[in-house]
C-alpha positions in Angstrom: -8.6 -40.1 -41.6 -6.7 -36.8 -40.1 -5.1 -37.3 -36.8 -6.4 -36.4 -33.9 -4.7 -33.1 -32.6 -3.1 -33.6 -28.9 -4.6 -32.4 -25.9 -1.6 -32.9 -24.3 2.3 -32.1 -25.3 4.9 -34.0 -22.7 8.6 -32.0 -23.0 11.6 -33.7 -21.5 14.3 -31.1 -20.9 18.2 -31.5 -19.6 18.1 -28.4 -17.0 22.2 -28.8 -17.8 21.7 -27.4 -21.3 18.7 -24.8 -21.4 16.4 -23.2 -19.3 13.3 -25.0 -19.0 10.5 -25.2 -21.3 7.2 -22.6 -20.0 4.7 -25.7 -19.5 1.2 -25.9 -17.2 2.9 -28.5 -15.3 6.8 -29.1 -14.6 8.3 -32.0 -13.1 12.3 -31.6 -11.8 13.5 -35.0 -11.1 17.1 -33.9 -10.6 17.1 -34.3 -6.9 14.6 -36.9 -5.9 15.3 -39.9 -8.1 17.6 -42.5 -8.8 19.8 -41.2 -11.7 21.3 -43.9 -13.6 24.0 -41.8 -14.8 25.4 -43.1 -12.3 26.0 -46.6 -13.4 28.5 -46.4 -16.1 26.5 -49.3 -18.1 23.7 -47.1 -18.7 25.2 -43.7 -19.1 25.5 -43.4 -22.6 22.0 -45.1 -23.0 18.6 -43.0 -22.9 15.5 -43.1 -21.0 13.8 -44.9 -24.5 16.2 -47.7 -23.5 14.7 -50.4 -21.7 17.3 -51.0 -18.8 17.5 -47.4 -18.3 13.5 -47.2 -18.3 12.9 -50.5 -15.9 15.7 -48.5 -13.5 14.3 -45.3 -13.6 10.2 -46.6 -13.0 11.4 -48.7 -10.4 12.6 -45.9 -8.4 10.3 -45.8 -5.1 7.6 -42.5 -5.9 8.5 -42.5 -9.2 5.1 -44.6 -10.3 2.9 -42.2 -8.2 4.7 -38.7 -9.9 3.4 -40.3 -13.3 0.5 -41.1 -12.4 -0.5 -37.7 -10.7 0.9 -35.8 -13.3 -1.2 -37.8 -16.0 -4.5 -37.2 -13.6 -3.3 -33.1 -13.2 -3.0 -33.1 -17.0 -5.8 -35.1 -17.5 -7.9 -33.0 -15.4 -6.8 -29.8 -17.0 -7.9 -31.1 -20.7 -11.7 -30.3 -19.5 -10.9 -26.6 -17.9 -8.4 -25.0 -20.5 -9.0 -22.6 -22.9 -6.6 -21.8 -26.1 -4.9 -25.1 -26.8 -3.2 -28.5 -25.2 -2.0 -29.0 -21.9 1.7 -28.6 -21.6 3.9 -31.0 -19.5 7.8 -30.6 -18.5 10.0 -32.9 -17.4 13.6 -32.1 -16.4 16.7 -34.3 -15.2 20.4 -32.7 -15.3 21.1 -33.6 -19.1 17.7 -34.5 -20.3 18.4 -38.3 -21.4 17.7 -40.6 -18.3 15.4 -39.6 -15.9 12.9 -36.9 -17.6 12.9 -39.5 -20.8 11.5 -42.4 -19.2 9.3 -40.3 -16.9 7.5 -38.0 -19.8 7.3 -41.6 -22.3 5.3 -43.4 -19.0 3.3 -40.3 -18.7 2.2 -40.4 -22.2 1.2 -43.5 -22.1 -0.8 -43.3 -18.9 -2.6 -40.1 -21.1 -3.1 -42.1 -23.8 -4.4 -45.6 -22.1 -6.8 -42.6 -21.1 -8.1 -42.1 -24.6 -6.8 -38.4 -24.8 -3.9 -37.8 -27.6 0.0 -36.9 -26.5 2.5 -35.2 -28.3 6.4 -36.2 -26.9 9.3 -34.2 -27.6 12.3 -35.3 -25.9 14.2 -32.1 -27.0 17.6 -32.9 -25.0 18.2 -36.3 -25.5 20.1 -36.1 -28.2 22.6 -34.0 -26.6 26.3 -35.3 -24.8 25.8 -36.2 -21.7 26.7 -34.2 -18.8 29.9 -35.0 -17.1 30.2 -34.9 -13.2 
């Protein structure tokens, strides 16, 4: 049985390495969210970590930007024309913050019955030094 194609395609992006991706919705978490970069025990890690996830989704607003940008994207799947709905979501280096945030918003889309695509085209990348 073929695969359904996605509707939606989550990007998380390092704003430290490229500019961003062109996307129908972006979210910047550089400025308003707890970074764990900051804690040395989870700077090397990734947002696909699950310390580094727990930290970042229990950063106060952090639930509500993932669950309004799965409802924007959501609601954009029944008014587009010419292909998925594309979501950004940029941090400083692209392995923390926009990580955890664009996996949580795929699974909100998918708990939704619609089918994500997630690239998490920085993560792989050094991390930034500050």
């Amino acid at each position: 049985m073929p695969q359904p194609t996605a509707v939606v395609e989550i990007t998380s992006f390092g704003y430290g390495h490229a500019d961003p991706p062109e996307a129908d919705i972006v979210v910047d978490a550089r400025r308003r969210f707890r970074n764990p970069h900051a804690d040395p025990r989870m700077r090397e890690l990734t947002g696909l970590a699950e310390s580094v996830r727990c930290h970042v989704l229990a950063t106060p607003g952090v639930a509500a930007v993932i669950r309004r940008t799965a409802q924007l994207a959501a609601d954009l799947t029944t008014t587009t024309v010419g292909g998925p709905v594309s979501v950004a979501v940029g941090c400083v280096g692209g392995r923390h913050r926009s990580v955890a945030m664009a996996q949580a918003i795929a699974t909100e889309l998918a708990d939704a019955g619609l089918p994500v695509a997630v690239v998490h085209r920085d993560v792989h990348r050094p991390v930034i030094q500050r």
